[in-house]
Backbone as XML, in Angstrom:
<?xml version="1.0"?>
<chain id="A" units="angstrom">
  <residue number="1" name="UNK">
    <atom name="N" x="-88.151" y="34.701" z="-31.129"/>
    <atom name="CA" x="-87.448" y="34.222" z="-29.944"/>
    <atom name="C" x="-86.045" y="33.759" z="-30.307"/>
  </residue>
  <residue number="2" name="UNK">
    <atom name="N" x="-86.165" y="32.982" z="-30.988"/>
    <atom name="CA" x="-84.431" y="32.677" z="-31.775"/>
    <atom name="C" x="-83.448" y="33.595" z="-32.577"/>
  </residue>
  <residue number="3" name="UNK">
    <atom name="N" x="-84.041" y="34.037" z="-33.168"/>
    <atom name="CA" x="-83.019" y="35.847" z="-33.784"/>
    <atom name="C" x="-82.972" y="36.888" z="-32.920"/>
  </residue>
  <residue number="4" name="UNK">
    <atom name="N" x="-83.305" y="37.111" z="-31.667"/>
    <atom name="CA" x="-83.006" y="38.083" z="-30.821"/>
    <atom name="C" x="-82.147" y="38.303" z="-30.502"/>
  </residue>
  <residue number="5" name="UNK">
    <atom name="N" x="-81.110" y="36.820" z="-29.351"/>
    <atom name="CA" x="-80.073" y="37.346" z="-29.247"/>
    <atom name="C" x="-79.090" y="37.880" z="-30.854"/>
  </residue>
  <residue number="6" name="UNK">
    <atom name="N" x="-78.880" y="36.573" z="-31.519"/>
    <atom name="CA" x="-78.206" y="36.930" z="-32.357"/>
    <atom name="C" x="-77.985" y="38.307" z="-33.005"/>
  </residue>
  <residue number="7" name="UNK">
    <atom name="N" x="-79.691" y="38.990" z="-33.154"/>
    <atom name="CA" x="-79.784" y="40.130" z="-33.841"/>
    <atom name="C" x="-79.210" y="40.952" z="-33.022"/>
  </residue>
  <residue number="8" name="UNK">
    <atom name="N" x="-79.320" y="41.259" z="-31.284"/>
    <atom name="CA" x="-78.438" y="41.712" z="-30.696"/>
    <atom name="C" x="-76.761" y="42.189" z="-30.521"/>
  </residue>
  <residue number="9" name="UNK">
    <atom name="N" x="-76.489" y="40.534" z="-30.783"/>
    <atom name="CA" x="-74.666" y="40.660" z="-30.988"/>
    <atom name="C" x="-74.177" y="41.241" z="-31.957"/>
  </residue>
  <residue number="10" name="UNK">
    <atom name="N" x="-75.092" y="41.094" z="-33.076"/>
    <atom name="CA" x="-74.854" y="41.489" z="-34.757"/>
    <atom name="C" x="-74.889" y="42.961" z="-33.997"/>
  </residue>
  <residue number="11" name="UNK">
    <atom name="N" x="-75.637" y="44.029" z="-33.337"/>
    <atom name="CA" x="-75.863" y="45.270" z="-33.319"/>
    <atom name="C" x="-74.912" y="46.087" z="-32.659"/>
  </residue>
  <residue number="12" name="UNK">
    <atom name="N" x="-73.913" y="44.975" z="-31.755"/>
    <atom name="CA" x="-72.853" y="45.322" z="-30.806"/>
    <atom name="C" x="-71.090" y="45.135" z="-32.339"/>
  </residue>
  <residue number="13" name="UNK">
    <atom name="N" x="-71.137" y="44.983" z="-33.656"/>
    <atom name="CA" x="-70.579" y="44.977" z="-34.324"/>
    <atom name="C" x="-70.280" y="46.129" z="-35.336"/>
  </residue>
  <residue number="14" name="UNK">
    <atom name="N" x="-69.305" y="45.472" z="-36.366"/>
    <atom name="CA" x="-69.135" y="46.936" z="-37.472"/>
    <atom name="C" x="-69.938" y="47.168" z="-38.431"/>
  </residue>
  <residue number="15" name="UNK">
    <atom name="N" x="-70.543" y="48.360" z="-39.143"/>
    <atom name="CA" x="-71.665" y="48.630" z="-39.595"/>
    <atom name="C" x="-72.383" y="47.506" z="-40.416"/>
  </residue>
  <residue number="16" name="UNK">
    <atom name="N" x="-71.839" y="46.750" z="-41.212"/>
    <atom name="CA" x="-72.163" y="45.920" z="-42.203"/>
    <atom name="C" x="-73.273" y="44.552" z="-41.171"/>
  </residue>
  <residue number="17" name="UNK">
    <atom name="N" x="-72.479" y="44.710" z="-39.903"/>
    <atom name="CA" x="-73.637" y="43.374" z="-38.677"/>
    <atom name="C" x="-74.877" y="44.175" z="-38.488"/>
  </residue>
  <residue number="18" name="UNK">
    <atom name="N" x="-74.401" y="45.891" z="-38.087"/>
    <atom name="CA" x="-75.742" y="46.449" z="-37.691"/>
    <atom name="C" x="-76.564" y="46.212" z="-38.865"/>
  </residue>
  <residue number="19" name="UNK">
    <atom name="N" x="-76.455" y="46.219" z="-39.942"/>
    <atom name="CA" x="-76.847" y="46.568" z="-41.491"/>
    <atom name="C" x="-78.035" y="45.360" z="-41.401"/>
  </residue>
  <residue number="20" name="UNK">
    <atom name="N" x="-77.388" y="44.185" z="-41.133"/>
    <atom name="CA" x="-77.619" y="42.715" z="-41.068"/>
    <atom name="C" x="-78.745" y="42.525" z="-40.041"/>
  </residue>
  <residue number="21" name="UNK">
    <atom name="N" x="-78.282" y="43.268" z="-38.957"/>
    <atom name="CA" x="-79.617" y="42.873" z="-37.749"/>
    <atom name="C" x="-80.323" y="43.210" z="-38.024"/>
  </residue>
  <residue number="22" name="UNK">
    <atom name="N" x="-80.453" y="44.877" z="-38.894"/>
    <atom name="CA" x="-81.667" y="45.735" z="-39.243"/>
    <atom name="C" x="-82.549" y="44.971" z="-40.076"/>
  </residue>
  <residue number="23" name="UNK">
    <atom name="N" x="-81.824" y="44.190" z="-41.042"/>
    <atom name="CA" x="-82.258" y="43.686" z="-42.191"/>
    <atom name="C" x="-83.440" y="42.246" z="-41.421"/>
  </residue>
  <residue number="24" name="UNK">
    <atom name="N" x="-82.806" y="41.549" z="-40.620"/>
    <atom name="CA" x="-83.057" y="40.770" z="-39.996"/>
    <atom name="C" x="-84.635" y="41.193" z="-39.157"/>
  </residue>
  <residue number="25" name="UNK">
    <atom name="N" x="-84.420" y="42.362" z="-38.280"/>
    <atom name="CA" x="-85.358" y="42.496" z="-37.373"/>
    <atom name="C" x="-86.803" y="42.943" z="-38.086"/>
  </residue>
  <residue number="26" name="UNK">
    <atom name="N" x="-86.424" y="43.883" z="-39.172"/>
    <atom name="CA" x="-87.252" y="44.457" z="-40.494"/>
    <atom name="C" x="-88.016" y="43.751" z="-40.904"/>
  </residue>
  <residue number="27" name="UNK">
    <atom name="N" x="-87.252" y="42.278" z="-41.507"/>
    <atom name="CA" x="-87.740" y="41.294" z="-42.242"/>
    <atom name="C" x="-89.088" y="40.368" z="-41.236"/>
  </residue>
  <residue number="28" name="UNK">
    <atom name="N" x="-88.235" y="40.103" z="-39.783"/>
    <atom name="CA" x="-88.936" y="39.774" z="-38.923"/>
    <atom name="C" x="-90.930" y="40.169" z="-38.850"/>
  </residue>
  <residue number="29" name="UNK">
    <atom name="N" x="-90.776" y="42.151" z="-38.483"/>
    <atom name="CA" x="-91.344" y="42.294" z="-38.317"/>
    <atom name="C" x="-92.470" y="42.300" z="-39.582"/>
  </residue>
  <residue number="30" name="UNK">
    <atom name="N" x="-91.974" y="42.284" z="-40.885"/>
    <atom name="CA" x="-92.442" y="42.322" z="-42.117"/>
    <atom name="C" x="-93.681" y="41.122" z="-42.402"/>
  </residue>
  <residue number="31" name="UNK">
    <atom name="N" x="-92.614" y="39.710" z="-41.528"/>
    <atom name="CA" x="-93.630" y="39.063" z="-41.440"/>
    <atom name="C" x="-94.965" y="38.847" z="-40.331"/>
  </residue>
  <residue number="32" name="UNK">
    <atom name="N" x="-94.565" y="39.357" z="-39.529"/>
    <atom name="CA" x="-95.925" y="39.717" z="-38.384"/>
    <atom name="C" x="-96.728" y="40.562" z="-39.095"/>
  </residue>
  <residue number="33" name="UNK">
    <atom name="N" x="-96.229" y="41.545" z="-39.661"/>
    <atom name="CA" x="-97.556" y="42.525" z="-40.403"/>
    <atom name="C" x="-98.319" y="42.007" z="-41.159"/>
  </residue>
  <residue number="34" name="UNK">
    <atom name="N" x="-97.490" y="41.363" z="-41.911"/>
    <atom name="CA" x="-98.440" y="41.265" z="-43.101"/>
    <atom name="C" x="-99.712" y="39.896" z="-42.399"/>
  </residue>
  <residue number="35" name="UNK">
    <atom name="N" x="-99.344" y="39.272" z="-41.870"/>
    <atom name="CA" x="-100.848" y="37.651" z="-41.528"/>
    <atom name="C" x="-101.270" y="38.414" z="-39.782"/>
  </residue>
  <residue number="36" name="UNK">
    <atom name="N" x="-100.784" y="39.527" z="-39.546"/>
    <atom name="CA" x="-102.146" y="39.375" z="-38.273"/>
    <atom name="C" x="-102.746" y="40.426" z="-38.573"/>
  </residue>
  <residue number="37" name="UNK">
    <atom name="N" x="-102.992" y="41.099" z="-39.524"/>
    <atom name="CA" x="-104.453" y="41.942" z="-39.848"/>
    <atom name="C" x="-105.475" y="40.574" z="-40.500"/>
  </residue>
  <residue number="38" name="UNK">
    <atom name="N" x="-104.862" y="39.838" z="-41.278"/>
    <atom name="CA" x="-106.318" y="38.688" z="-41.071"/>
    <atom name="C" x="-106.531" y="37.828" z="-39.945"/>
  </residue>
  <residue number="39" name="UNK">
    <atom name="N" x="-105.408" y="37.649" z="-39.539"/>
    <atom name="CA" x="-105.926" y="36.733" z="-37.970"/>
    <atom name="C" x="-106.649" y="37.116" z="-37.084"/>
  </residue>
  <residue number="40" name="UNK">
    <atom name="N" x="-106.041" y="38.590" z="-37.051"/>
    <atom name="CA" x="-106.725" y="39.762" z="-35.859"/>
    <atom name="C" x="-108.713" y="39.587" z="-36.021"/>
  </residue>
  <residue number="41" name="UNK">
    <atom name="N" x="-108.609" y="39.791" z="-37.462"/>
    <atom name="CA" x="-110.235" y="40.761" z="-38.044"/>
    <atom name="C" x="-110.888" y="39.398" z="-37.828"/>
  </residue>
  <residue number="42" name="UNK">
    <atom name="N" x="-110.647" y="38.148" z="-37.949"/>
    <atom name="CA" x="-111.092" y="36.809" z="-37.983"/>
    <atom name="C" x="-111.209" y="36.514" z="-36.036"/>
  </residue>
  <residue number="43" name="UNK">
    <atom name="N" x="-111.031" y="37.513" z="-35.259"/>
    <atom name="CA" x="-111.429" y="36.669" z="-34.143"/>
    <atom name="C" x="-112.309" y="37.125" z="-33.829"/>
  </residue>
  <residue number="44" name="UNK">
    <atom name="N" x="-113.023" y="38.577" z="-34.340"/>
    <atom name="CA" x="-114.466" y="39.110" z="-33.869"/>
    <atom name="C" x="-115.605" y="39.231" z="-34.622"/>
  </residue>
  <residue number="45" name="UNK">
    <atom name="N" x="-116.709" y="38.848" z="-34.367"/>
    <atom name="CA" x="-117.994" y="39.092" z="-34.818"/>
    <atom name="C" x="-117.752" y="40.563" z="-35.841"/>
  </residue>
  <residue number="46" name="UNK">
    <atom name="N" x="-118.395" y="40.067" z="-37.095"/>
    <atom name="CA" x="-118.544" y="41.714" z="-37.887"/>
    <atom name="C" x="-119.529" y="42.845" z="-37.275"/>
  </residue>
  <residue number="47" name="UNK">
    <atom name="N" x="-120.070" y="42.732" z="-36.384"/>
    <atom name="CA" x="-120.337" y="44.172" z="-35.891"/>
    <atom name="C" x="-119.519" y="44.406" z="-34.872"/>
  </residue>
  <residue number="48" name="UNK">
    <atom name="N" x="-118.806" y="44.230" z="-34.251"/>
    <atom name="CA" x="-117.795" y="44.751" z="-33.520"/>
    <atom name="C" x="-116.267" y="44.403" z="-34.365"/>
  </residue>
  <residue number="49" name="UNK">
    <atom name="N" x="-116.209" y="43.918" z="-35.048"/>
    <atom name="CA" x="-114.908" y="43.507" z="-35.588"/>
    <atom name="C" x="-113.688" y="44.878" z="-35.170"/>
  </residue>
  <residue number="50" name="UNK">
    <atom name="N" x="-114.540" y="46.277" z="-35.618"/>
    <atom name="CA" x="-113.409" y="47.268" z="-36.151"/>
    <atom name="C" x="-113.214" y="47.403" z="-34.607"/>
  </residue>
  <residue number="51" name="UNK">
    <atom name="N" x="-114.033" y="47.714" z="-34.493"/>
    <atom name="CA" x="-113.665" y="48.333" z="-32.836"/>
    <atom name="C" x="-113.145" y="47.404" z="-31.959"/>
  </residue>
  <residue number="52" name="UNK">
    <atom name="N" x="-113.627" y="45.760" z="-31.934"/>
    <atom name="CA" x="-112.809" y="45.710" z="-30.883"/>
    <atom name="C" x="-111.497" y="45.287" z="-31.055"/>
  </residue>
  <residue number="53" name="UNK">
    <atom name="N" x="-111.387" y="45.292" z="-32.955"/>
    <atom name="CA" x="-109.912" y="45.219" z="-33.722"/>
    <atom name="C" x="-108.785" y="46.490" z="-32.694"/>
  </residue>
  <residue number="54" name="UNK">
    <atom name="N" x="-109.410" y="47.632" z="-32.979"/>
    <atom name="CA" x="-108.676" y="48.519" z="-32.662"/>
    <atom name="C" x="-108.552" y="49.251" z="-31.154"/>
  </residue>
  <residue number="55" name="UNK">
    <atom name="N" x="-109.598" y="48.447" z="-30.427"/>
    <atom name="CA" x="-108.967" y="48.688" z="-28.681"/>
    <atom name="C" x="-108.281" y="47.841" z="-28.450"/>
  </residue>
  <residue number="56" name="UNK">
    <atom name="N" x="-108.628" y="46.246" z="-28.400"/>
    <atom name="CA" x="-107.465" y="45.420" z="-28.620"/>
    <atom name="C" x="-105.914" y="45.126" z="-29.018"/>
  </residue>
  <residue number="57" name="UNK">
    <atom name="N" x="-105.828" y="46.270" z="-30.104"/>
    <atom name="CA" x="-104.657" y="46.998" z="-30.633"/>
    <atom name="C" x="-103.750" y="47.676" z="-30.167"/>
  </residue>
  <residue number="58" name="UNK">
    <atom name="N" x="-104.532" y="48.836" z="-30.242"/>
    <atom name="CA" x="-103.846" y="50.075" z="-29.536"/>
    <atom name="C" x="-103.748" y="49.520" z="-28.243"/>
  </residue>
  <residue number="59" name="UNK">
    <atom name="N" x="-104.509" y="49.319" z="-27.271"/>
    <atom name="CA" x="-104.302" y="48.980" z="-25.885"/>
    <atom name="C" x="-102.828" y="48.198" z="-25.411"/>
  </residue>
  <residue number="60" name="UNK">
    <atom name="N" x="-102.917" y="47.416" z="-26.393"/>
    <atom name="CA" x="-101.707" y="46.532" z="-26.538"/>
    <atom name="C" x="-100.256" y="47.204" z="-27.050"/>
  </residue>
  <residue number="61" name="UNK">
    <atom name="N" x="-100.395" y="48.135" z="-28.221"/>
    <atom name="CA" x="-99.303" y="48.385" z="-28.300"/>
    <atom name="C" x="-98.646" y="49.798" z="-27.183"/>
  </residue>
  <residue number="62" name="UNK">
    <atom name="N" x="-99.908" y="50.529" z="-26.988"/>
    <atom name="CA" x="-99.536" y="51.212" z="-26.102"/>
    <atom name="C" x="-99.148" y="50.458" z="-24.634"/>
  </residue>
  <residue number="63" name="UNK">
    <atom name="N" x="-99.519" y="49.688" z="-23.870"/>
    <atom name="CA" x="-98.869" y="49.200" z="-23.181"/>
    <atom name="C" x="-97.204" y="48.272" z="-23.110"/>
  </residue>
  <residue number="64" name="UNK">
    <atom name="N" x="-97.490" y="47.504" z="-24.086"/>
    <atom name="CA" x="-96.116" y="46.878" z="-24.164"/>
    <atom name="C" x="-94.791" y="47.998" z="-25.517"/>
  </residue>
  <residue number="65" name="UNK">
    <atom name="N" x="-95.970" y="48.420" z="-26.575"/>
    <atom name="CA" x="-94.587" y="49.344" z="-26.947"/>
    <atom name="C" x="-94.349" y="50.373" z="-26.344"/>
  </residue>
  <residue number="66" name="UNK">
    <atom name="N" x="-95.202" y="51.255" z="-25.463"/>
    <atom name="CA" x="-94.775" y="52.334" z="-25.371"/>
    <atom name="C" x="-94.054" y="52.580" z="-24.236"/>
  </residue>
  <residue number="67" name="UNK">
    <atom name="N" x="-94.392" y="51.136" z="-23.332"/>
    <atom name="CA" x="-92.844" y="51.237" z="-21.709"/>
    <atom name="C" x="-91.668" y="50.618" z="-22.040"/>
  </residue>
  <residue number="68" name="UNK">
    <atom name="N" x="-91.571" y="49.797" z="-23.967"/>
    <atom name="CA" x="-90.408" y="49.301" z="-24.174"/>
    <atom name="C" x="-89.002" y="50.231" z="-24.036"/>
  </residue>
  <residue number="69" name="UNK">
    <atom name="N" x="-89.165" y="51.692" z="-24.606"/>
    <atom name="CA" x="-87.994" y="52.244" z="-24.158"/>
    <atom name="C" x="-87.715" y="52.379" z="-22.679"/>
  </residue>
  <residue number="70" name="UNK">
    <atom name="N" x="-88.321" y="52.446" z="-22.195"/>
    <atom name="CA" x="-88.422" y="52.914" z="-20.353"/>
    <atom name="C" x="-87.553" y="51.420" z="-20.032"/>
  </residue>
  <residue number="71" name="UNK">
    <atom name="N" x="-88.236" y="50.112" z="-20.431"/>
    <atom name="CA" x="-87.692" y="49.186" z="-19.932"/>
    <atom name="C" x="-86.197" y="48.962" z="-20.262"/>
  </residue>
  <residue number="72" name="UNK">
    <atom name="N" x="-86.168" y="48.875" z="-21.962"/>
    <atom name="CA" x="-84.758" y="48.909" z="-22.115"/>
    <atom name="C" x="-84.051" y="49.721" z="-21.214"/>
  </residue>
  <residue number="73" name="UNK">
    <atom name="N" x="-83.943" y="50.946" z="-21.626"/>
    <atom name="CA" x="-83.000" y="52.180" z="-20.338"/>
    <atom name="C" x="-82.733" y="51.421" z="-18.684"/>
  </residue>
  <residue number="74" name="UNK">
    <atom name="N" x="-84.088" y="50.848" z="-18.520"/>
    <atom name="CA" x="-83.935" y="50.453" z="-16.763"/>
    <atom name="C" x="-82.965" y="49.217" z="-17.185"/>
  </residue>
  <residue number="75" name="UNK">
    <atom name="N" x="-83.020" y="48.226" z="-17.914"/>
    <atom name="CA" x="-82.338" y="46.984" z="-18.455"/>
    <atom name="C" x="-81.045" y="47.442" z="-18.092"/>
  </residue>
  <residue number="76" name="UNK">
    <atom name="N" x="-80.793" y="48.216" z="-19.437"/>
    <atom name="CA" x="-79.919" y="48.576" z="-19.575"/>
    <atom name="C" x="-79.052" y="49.223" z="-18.532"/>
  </residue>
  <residue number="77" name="UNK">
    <atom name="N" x="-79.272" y="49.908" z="-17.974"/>
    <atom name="CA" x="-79.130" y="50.643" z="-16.751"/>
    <atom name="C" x="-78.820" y="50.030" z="-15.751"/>
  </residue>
  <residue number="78" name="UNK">
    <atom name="N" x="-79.106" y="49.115" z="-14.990"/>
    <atom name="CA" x="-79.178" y="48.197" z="-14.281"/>
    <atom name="C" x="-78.155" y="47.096" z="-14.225"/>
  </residue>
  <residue number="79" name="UNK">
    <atom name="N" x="-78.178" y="46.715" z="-15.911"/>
    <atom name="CA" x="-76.975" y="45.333" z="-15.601"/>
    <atom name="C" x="-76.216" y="45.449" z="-17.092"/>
  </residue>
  <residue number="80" name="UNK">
    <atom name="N" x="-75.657" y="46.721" z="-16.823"/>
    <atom name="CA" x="-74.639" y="47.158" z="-18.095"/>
    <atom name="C" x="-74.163" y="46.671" z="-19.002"/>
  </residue>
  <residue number="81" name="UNK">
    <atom name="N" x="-75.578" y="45.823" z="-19.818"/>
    <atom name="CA" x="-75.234" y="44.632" z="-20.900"/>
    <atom name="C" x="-76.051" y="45.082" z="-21.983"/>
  </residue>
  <residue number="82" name="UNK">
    <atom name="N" x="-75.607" y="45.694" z="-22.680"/>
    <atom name="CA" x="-75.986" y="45.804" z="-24.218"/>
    <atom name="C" x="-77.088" y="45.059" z="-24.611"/>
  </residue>
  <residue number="83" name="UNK">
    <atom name="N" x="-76.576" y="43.706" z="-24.368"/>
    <atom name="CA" x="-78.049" y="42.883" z="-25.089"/>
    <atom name="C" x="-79.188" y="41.988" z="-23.758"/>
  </residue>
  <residue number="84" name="UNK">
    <atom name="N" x="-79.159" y="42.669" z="-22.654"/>
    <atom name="CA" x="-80.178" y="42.782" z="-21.783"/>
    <atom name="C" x="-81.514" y="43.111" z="-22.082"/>
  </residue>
  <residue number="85" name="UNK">
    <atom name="N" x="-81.894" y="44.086" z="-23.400"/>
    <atom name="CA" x="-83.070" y="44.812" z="-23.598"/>
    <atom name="C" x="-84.071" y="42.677" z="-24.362"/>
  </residue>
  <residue number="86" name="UNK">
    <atom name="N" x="-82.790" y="42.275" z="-25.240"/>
    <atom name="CA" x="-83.451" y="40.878" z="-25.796"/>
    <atom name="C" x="-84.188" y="40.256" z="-24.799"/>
  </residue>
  <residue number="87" name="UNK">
    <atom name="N" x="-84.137" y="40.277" z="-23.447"/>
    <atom name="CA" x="-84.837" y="39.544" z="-22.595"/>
    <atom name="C" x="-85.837" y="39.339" z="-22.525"/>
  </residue>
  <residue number="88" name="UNK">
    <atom name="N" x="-86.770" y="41.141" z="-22.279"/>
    <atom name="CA" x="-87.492" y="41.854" z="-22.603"/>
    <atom name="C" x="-88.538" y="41.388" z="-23.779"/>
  </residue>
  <residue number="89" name="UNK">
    <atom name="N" x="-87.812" y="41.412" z="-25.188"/>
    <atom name="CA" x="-88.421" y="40.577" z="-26.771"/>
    <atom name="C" x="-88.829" y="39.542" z="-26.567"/>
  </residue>
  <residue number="90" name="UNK">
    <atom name="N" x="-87.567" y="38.478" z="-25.486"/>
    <atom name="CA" x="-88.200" y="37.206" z="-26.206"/>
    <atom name="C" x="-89.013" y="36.524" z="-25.019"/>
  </residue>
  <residue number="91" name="UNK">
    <atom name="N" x="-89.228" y="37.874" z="-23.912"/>
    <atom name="CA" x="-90.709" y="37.330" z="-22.936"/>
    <atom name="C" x="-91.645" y="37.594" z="-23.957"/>
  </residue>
  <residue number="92" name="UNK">
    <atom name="N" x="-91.479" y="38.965" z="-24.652"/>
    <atom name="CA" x="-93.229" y="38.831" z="-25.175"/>
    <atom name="C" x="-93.204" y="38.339" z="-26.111"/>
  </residue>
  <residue number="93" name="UNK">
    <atom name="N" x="-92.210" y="37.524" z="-26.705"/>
    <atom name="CA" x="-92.469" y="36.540" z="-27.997"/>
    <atom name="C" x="-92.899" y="35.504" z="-27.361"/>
  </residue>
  <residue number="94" name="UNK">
    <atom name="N" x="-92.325" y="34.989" z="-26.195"/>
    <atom name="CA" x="-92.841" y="33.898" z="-25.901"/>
    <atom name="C" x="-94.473" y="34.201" z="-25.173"/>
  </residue>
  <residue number="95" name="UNK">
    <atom name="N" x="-95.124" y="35.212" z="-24.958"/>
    <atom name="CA" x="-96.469" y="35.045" z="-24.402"/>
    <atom name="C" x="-97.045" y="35.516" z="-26.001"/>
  </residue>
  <residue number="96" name="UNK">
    <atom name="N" x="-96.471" y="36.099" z="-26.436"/>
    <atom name="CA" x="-97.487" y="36.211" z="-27.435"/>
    <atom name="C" x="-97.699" y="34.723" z="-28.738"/>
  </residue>
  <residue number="97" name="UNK">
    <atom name="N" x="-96.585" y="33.696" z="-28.346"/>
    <atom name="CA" x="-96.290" y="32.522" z="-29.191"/>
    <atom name="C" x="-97.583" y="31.586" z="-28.225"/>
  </residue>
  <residue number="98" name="UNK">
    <atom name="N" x="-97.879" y="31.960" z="-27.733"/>
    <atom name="CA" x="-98.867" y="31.414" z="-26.409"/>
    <atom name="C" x="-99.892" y="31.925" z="-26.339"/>
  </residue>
  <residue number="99" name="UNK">
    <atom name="N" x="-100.012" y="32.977" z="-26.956"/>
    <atom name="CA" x="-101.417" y="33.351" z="-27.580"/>
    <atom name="C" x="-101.401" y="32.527" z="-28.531"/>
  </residue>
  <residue number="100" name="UNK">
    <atom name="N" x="-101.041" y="33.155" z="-29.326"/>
    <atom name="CA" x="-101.263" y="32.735" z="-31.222"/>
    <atom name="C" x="-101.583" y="31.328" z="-31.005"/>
  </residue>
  <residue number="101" name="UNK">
    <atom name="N" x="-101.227" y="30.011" z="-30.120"/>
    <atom name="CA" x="-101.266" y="28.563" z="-30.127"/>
    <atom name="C" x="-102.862" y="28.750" z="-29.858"/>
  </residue>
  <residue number="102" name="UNK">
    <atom name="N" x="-102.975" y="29.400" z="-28.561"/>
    <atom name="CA" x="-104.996" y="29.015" z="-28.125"/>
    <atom name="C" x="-105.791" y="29.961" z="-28.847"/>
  </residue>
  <residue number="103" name="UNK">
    <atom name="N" x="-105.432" y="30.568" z="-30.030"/>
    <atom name="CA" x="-106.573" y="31.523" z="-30.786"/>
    <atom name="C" x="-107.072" y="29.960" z="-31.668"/>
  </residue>
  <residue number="104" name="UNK">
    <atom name="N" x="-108.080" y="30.177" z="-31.962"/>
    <atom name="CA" x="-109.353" y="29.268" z="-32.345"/>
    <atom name="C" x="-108.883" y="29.616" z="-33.976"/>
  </residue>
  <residue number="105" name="UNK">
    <atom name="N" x="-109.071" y="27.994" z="-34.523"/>
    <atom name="CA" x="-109.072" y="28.364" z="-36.181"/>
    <atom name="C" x="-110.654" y="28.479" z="-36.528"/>
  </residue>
  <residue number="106" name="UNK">
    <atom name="N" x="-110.561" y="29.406" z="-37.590"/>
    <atom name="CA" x="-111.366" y="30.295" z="-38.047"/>
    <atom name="C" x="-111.449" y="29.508" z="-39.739"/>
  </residue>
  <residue number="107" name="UNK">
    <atom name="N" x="-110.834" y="29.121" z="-40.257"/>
    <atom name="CA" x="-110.810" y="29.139" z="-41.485"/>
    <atom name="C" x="-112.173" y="28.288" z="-42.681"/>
  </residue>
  <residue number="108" name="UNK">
    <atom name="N" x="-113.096" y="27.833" z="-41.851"/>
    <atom name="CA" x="-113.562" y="27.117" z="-42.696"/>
    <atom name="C" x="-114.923" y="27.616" z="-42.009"/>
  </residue>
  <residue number="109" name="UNK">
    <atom name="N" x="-115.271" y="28.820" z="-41.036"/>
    <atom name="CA" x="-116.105" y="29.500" z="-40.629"/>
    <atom name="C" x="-116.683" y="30.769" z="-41.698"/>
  </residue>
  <residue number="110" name="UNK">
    <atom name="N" x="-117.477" y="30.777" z="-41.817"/>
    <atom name="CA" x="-118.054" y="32.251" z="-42.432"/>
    <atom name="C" x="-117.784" y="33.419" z="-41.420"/>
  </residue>
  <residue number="111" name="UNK">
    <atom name="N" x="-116.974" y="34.521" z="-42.198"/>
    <atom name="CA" x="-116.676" y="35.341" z="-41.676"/>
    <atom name="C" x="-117.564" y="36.363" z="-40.619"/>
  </residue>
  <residue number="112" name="UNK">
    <atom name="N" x="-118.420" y="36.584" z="-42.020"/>
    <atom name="CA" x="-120.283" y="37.442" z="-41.698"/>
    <atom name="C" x="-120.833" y="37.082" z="-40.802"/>
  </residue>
  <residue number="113" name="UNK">
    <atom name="N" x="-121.455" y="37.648" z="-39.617"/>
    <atom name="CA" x="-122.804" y="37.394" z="-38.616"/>
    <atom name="C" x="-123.949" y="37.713" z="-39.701"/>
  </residue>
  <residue number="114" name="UNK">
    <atom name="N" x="-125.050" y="37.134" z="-38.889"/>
    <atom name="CA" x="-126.099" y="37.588" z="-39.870"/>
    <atom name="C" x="-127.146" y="37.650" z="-38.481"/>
  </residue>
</chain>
């Protein structure tokens, strides 16, 4: 939610800012990858874990990534501002920062059903 715009303005600059946002947004996402494949696998029972790992997933990214270009373009399109598409990011940072708060800690649970 806080490096969006910025990473934005950096992208409206000379190559060395784009260089910087990339580096920035990369790094960003570097860290989401790597801690929600254990957060994810830790919210379901091990006999459904994979599966409902991966409708949960896909469902999700196909919905919110796959109308993100559509949205940007309409954004964009609409109110001829370059960094309009950030709006977009830092709604679903903020619902997804609103998930992540009410997911249940897990950590001192046994993983295994039996």
């Amino acid at each position: 939610m806080i490096l969006t715009f910025p990473g934005f303005l950096l992208l409206q600059g000379a190559f060395a800012s784009i260089v910087l946002a990339h580096v920035i947004f990369g790094s960003l996402v570097g860290i989401f990858g790597g801690a929600y494949p254990a957060a994810f696998s830790e919210m379901f029972p091990t006999k459904v874990r994979y599966s409902a790992l991966s409708l949960g997933y896909s469902v999700s990214v196909s919905i919110f990534g796959g109308t993100a270009p559509l949205i940007f373009t309409y954004l964009l399109q609409r109110t001829e501002n370059p960094i309009s598409p950030a709006f977009y990011i830092v709604a679903a940072a903020v619902i997804s920062t609103i998930a992540a708060l009410t997911v249940a800690e897990t950590a001192h649970r046994p993983l295994l059903d039996t």
